[in-house]
KEKOL-850458 format. One record per residue (C-alpha): residue in one letter; x, y, z. Coordinates in nm, 4 decimals, padded with zeros to 6 digits. Layout:
# residues N
@rest: a; x: X; y: Y; z: Z
...
# end
This chain:
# residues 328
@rest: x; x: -01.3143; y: 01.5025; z: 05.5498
@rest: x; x: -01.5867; y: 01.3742; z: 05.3427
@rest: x; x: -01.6914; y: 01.4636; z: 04.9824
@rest: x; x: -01.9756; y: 01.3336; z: 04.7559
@rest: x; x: -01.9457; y: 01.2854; z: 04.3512
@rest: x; x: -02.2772; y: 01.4080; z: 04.1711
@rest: x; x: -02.2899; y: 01.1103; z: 03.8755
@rest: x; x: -02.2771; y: 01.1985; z: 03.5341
@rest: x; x: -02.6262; y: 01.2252; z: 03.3625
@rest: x; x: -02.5694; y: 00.9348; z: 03.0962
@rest: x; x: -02.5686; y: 01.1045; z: 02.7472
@rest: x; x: -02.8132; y: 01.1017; z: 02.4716
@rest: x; x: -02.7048; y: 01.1708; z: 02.1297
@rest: x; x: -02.9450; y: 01.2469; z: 01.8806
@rest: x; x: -02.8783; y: 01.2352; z: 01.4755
@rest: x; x: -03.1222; y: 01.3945; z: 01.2967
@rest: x; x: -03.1160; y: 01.3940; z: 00.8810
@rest: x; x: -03.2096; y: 01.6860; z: 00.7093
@rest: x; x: -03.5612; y: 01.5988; z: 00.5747
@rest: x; x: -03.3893; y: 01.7005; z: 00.2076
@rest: x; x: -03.0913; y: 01.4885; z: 00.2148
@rest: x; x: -03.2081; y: 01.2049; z: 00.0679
@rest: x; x: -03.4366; y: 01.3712; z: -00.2022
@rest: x; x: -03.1365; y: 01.5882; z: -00.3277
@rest: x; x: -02.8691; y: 01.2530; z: -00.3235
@rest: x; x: -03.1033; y: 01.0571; z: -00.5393
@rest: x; x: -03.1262; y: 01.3509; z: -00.7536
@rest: x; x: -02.7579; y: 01.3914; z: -00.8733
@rest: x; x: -02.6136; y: 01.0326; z: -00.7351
@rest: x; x: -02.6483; y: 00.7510; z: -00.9987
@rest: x; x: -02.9095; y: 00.4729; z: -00.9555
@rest: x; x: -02.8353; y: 00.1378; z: -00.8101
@rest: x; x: -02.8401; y: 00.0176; z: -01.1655
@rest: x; x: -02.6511; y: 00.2120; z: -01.3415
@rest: x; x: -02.3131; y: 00.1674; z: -01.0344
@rest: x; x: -02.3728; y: -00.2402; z: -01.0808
@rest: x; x: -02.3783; y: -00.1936; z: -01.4392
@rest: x; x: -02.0282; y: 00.0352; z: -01.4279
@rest: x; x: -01.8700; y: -00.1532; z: -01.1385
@rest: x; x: -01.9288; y: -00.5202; z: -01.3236
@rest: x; x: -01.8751; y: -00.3683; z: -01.7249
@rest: x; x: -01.6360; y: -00.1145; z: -01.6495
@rest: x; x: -01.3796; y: -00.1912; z: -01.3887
@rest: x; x: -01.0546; y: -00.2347; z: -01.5027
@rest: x; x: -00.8316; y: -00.5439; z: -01.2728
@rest: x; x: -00.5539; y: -00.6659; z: -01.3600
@rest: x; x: -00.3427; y: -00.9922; z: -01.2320
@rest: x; x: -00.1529; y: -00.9207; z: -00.9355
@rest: x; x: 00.1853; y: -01.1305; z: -01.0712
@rest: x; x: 00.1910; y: -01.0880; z: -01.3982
@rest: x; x: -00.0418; y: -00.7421; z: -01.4508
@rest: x; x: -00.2639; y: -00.8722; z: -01.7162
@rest: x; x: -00.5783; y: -00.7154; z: -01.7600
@rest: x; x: -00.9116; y: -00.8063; z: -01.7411
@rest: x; x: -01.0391; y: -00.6685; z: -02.0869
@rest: x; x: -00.7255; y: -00.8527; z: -02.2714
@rest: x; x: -00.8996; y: -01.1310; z: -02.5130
@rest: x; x: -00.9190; y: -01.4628; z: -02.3363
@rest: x; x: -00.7347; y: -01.3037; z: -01.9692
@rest: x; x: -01.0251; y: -01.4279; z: -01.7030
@rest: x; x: -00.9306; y: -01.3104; z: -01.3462
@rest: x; x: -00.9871; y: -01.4673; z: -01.0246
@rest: x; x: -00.9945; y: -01.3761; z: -00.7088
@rest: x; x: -00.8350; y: -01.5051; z: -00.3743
@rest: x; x: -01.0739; y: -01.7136; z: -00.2594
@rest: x; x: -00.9762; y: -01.6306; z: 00.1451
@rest: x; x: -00.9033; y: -01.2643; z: 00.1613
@rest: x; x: -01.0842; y: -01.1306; z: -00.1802
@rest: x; x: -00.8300; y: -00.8763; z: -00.2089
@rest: x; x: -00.6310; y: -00.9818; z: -00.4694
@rest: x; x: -00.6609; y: -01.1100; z: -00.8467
@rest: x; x: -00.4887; y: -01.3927; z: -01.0665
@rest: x; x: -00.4887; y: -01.4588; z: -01.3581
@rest: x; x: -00.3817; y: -01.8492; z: -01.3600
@rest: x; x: -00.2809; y: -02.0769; z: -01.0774
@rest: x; x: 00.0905; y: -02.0466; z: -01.2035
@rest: x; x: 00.0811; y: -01.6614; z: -01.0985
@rest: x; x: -00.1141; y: -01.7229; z: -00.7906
@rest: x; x: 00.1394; y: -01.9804; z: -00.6560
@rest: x; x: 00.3995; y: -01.7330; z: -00.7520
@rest: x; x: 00.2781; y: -01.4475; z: -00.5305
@rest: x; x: 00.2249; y: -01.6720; z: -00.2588
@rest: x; x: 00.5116; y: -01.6603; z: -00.0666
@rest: x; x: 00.4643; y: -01.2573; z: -00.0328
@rest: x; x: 00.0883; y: -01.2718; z: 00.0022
@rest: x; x: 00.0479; y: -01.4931; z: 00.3141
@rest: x; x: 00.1888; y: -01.2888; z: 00.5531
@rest: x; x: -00.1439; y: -01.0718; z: 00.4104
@rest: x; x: -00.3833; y: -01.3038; z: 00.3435
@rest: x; x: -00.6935; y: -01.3058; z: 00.6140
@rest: x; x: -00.9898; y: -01.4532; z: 00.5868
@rest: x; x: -01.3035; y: -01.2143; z: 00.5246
@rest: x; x: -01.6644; y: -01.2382; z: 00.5396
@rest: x; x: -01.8888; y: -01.1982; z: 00.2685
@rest: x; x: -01.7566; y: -01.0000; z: -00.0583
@rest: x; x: -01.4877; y: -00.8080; z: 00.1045
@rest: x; x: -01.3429; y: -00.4021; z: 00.0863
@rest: x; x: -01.1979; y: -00.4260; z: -00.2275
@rest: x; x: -01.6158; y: -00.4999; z: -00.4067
@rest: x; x: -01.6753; y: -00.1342; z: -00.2332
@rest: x; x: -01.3613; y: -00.0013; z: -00.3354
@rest: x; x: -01.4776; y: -00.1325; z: -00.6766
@rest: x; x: -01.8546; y: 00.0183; z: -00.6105
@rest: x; x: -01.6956; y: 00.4032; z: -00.4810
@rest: x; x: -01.4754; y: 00.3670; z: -00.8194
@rest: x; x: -01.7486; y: 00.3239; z: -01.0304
@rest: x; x: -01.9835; y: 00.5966; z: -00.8866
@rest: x; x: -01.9197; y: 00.8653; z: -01.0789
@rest: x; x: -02.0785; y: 01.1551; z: -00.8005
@rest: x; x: -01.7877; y: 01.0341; z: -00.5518
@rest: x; x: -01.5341; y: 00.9885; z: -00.7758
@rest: x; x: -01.5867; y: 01.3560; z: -00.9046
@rest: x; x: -01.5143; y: 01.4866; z: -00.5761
@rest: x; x: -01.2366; y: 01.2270; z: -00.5025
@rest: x; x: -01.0853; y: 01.3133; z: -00.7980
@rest: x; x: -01.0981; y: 01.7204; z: -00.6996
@rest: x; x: -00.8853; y: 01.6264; z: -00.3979
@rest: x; x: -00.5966; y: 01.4742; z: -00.6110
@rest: x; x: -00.6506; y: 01.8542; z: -00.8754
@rest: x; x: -00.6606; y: 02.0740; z: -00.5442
@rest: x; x: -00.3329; y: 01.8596; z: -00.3448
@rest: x; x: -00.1527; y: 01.8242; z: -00.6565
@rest: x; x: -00.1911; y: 02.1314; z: -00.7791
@rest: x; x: -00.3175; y: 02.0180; z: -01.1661
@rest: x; x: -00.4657; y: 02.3062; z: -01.2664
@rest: x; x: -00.1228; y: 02.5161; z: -01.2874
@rest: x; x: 00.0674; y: 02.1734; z: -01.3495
@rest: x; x: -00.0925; y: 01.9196; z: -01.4796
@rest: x; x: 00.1878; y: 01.6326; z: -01.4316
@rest: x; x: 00.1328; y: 01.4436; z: -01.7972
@rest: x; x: 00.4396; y: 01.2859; z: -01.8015
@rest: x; x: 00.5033; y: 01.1892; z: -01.4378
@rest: x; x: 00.2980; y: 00.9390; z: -01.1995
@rest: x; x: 00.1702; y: 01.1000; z: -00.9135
@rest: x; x: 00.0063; y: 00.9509; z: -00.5924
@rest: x; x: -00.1840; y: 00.9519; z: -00.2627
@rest: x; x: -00.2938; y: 00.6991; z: -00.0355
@rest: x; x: -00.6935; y: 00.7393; z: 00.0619
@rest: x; x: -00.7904; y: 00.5557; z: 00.3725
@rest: x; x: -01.0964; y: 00.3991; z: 00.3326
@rest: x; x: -01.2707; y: 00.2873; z: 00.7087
@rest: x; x: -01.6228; y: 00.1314; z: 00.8189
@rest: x; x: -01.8386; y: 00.3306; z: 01.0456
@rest: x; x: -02.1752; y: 00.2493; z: 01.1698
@rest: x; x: -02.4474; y: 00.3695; z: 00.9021
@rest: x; x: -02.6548; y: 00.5052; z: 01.2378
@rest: x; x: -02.4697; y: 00.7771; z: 01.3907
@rest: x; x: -02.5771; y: 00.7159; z: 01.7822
@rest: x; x: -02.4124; y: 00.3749; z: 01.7286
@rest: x; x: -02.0567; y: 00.5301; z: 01.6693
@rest: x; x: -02.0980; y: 00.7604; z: 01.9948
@rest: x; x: -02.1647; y: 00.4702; z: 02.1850
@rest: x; x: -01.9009; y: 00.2590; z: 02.0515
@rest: x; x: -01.6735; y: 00.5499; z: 02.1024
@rest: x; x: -01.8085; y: 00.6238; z: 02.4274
@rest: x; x: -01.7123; y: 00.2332; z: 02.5092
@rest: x; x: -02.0983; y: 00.1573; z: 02.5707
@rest: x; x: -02.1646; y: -00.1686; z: 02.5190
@rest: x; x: -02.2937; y: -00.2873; z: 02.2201
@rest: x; x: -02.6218; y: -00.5257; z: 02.1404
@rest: x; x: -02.5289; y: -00.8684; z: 01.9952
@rest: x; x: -02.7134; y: -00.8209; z: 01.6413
@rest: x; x: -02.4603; y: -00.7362; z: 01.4047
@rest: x; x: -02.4221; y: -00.3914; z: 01.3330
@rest: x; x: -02.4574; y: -00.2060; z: 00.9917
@rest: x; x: -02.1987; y: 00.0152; z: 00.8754
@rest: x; x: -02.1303; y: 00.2174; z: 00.5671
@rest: x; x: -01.7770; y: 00.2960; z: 00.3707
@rest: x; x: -01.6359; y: 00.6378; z: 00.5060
@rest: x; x: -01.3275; y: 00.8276; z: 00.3425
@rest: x; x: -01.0934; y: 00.9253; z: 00.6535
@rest: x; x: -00.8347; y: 01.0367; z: 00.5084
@rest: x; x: -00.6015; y: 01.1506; z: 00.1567
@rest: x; x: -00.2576; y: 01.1769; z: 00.1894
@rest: x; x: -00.0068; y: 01.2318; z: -00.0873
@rest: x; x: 00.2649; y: 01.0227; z: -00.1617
@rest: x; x: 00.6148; y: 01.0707; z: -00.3606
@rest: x; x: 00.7634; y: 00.9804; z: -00.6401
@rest: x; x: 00.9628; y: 00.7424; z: -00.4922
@rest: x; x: 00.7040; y: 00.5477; z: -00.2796
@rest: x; x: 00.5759; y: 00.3976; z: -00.6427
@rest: x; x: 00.6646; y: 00.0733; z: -00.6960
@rest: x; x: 00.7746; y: -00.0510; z: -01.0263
@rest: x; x: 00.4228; y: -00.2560; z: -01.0890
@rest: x; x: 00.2387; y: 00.0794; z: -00.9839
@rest: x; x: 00.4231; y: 00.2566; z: -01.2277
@rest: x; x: 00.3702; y: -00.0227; z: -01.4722
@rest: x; x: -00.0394; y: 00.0354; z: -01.3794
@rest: x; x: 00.0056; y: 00.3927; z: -01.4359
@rest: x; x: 00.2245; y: 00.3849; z: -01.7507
@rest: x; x: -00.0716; y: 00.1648; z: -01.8961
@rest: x; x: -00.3600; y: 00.3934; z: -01.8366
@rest: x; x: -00.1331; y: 00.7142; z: -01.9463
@rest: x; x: -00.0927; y: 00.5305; z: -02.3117
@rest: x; x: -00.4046; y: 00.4377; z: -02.3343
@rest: x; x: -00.5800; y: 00.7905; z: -02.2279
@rest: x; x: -00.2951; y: 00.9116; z: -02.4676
@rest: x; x: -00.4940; y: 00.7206; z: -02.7379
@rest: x; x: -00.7766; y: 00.8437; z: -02.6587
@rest: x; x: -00.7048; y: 01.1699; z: -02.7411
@rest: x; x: -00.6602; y: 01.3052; z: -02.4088
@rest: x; x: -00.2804; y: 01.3840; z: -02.3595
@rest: x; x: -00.3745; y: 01.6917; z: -02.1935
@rest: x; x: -00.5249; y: 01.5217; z: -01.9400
@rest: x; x: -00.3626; y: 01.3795; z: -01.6223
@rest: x; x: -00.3191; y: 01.0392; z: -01.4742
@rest: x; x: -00.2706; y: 00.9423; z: -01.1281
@rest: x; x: -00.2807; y: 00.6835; z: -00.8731
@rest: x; x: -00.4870; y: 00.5927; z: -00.5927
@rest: x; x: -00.3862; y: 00.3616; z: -00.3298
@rest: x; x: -00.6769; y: 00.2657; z: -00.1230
@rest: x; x: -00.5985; y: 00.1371; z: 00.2521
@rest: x; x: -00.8214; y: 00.0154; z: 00.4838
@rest: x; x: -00.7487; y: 00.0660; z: 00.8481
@rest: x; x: -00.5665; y: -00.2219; z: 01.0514
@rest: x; x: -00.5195; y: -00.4680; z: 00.7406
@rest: x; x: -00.2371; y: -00.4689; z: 00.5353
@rest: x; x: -00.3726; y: -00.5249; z: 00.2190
@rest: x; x: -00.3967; y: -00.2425; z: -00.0445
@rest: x; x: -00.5381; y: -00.1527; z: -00.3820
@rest: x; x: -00.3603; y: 00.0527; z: -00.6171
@rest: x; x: -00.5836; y: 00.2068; z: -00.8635
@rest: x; x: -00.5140; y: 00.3788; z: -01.2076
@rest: x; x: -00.7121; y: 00.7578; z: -01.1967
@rest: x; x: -00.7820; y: 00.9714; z: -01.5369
@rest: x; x: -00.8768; y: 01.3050; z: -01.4378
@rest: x; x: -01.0902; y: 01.4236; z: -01.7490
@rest: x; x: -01.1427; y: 01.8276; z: -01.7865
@rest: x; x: -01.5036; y: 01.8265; z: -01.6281
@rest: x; x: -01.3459; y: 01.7580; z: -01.3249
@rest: x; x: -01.0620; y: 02.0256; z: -01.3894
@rest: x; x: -01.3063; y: 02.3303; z: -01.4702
@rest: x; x: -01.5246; y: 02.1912; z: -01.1804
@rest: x; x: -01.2720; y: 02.2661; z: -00.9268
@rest: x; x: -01.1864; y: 02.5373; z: -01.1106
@rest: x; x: -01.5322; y: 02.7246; z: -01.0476
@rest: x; x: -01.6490; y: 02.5533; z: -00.7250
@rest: x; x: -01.7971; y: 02.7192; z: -00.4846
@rest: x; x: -01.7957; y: 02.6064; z: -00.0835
@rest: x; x: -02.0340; y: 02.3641; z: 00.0240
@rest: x; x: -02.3231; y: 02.4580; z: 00.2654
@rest: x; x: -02.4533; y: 02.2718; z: 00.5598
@rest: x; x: -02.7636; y: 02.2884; z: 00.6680
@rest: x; x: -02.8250; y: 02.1835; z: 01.0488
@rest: x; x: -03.1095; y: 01.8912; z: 01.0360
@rest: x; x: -03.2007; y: 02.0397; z: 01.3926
@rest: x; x: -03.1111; y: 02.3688; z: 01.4486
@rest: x; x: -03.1264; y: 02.4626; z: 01.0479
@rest: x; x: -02.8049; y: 02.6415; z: 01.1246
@rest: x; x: -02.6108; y: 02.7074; z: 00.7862
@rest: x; x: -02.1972; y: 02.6201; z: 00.8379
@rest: x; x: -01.9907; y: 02.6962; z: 00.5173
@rest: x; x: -01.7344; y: 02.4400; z: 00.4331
@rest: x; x: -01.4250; y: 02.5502; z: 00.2095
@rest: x; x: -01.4019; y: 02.3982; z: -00.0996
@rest: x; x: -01.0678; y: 02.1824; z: -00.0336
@rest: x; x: -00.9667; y: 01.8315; z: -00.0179
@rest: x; x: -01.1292; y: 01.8082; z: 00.3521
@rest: x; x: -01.4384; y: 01.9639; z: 00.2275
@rest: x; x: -01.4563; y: 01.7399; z: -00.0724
@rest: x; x: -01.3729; y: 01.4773; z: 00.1782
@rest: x; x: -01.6350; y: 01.5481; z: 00.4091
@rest: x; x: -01.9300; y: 01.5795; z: 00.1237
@rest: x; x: -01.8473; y: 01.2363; z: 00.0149
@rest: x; x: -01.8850; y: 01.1201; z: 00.3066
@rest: x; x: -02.1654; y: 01.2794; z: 00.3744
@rest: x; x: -02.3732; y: 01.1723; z: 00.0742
@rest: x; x: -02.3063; y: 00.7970; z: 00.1600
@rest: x; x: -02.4351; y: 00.9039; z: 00.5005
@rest: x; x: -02.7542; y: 00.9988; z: 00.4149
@rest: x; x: -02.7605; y: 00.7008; z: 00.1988
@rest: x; x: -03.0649; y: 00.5163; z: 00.4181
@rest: x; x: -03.2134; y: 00.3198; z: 00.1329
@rest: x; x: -02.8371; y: 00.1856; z: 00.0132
@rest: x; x: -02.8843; y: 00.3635; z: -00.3610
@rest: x; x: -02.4963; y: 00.4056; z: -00.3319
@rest: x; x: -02.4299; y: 00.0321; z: -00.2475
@rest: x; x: -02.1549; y: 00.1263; z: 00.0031
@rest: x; x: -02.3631; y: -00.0279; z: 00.3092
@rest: x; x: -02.1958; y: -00.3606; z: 00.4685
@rest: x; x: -02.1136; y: -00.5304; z: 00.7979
@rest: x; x: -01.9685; y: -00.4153; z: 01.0731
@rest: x; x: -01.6178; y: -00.6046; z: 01.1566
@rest: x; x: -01.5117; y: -00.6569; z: 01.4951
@rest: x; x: -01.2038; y: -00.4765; z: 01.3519
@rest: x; x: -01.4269; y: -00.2230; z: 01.2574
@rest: x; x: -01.5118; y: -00.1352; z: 01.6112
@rest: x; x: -01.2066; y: -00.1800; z: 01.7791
@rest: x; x: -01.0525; y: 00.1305; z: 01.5381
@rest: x; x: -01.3437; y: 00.3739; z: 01.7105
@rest: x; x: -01.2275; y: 00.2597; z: 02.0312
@rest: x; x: -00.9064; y: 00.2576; z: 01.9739
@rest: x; x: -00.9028; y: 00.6838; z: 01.8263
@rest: x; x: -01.1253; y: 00.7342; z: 02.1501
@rest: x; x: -00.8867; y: 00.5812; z: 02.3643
@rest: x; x: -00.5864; y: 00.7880; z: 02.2046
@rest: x; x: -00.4126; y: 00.5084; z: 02.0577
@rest: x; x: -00.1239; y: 00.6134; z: 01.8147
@rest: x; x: -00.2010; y: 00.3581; z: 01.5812
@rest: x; x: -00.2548; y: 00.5233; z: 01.2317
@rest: x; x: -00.6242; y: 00.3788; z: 01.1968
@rest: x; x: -00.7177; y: 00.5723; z: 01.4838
@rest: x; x: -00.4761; y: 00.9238; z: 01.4492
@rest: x; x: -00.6751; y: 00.9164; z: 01.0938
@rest: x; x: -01.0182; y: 00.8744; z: 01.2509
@rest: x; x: -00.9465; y: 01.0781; z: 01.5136
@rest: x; x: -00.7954; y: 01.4111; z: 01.2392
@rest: x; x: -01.1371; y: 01.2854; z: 01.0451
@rest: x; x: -01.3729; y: 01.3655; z: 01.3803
@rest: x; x: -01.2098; y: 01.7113; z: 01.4611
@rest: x; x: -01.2837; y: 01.8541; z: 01.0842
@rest: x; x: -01.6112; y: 01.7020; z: 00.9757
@rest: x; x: -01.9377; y: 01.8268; z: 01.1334
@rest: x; x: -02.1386; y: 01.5747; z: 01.2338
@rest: x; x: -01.8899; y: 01.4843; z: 01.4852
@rest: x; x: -01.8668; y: 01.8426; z: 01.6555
@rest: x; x: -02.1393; y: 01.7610; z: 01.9898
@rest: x; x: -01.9277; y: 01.4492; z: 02.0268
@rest: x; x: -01.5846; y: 01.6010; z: 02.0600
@rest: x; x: -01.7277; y: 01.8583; z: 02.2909
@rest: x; x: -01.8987; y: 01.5701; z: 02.5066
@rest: x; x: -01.6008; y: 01.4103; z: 02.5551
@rest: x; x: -01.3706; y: 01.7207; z: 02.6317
@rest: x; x: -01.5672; y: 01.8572; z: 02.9064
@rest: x; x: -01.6023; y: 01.4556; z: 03.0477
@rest: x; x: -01.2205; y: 01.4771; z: 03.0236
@rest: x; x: -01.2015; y: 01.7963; z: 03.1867
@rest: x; x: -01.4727; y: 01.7636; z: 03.4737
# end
């Protein structure tokens, strides 16, 4: 008995922008300017031994010179930390995650809709937790800034040999306890609640953001004030609509954290001209994560990537490619 195999037409994906996406992002995202101007002027670090701040009179922070991930204040406090931070401490090329974790903090478009995720999970319009931390862990990931290039590393094509570019994606928010806060995160948060207390925003809340990036260990703990724009905004939002750059189909997202989720990500995807700043380098690391989700790996990298592809839209013809390849 004889049988024949018909082989598989090789795939082509196509990723089309919608011929208004970058008009309408440069009209309500914040100039390249004004984010360098915020992100060197207005971030707030702080020492990682000792928690000093950067805006304290004569305090000048530092950081690791290997992994970038990290701040100190002297070399005292540096040699201090260093028997926990080695088992962290990689080397990294050129100005590391945490400068876009610094540039996605000081855009205030993205933060506006980051921020709705922690009102909508939390629950801060009906309780608005003033006197309590709360706090979720957002993983942060690199994808390629061209969208054939992820179906092809997913796909396991291979890959050309010039480096890749790739753009900071949100993959995923998930909320933590009140336990999981350390005593230097509550510290962090106990400093920003005084001082937005001073301010003369006690009604306001405060939360905290820890920001992971897939297959590294390091982390960065953030201090979040929620100010009331962002309260009535949620409050009054309406879904956000889609429009199909090649079949001008119109798909309605909800207005939750996944939506909110997915429109951040989308803005820094139609991004070509790198207003945003949240364009870098591709990592090896980078790429094995995509292949990793595609392969099934349980690794939590990949299980987030992989919950990211089955609710964002962009990924949809994918999915289905790979389904009916499974299934054939």
């Amino acid at each position: 008995m004889s049988s024949t195999t018909t082989p598989r037409t090789p795939v082509q994906f196509t990723h089309a922008v919608h011929p208004d996406a970058e008009a309408y992002l440069k009209s309500i995202a914040p100039s390249s300017k004004d984010i360098r101007t915020t992100r060197r002027d207005g971030m707030d670090h702080c020492c990682t031994t000792c928690l000093k701040h950067s805006r304290e009179p004569g305090v000048v922070l530092r950081q690791c010179g290997k992994c970038k991930s990290v701040w100190y204040c002297s070399k005292e406090c540096q040699k201090a930390d260093w028997p926990k931070h080695k088992e962290k401490c990689k080397k990294v090329d050129g100005s590391g995650i945490l400068k876009l974790v610094d540039t996605l903090c000081a855009n205030p478009l993205l933060q506006a809709y980051l921020q709705a995720c922690f009102v909508l999970d939390f629950d801060l319009l009906r309780r608005p937790h003033l006197d309590s931390p709360f706090m979720a862990r957002v993983d942060i990931a690199i994808e390629p800034a061209d969208g054939p290039q992820f179906f092809r590393i997913f796909l396991g094509e291979e890959l050309p040999e010039t480096k890749l570019q790739g753009m900071l994606q949100v993959n995923g928010f998930t909320p933590g306890k009140p336990a999981q806060i350390s005593p230097k995160s509550m510290t962090i948060w106990r400093e920003l609640r005084d001082r937005v207390n001073a301010d003369g925003f006690s009604r306001d809340p405060v939360g905290l953001v820890e920001y992971a990036n897939g297959g590294t260990d390091n982390t960065f703990t953030v201090a979040m004030h929620i100010q009331s724009p962002i309260m009535e905004m949620v409050e009054k939002a309406d879904p956000f609509p889609y429009t199909s750059a090649i079949t001008r189909k119109i798909t309605i997202v909800p207005f939750t954290v996944e939506g909110c989720m997915e429109f951040i990500n989308t803005q820094i995807r139609a991004d070509k001209k790198d207003q945003l700043l949240l364009r870098t380098e591709m990592r090896p690391l980078d790429i094995q994560i995509i292949r990793d989700a595609a392969a099934g790996s349980n690794s939590v990298p990949a299980r987030i990537l992989n919950a990211k592809l089955a609710r964002e839209q962009i990924y949809k013809s994918l999915l289905q490619y790979v389904r009916e390849s499974r299934s054939a």
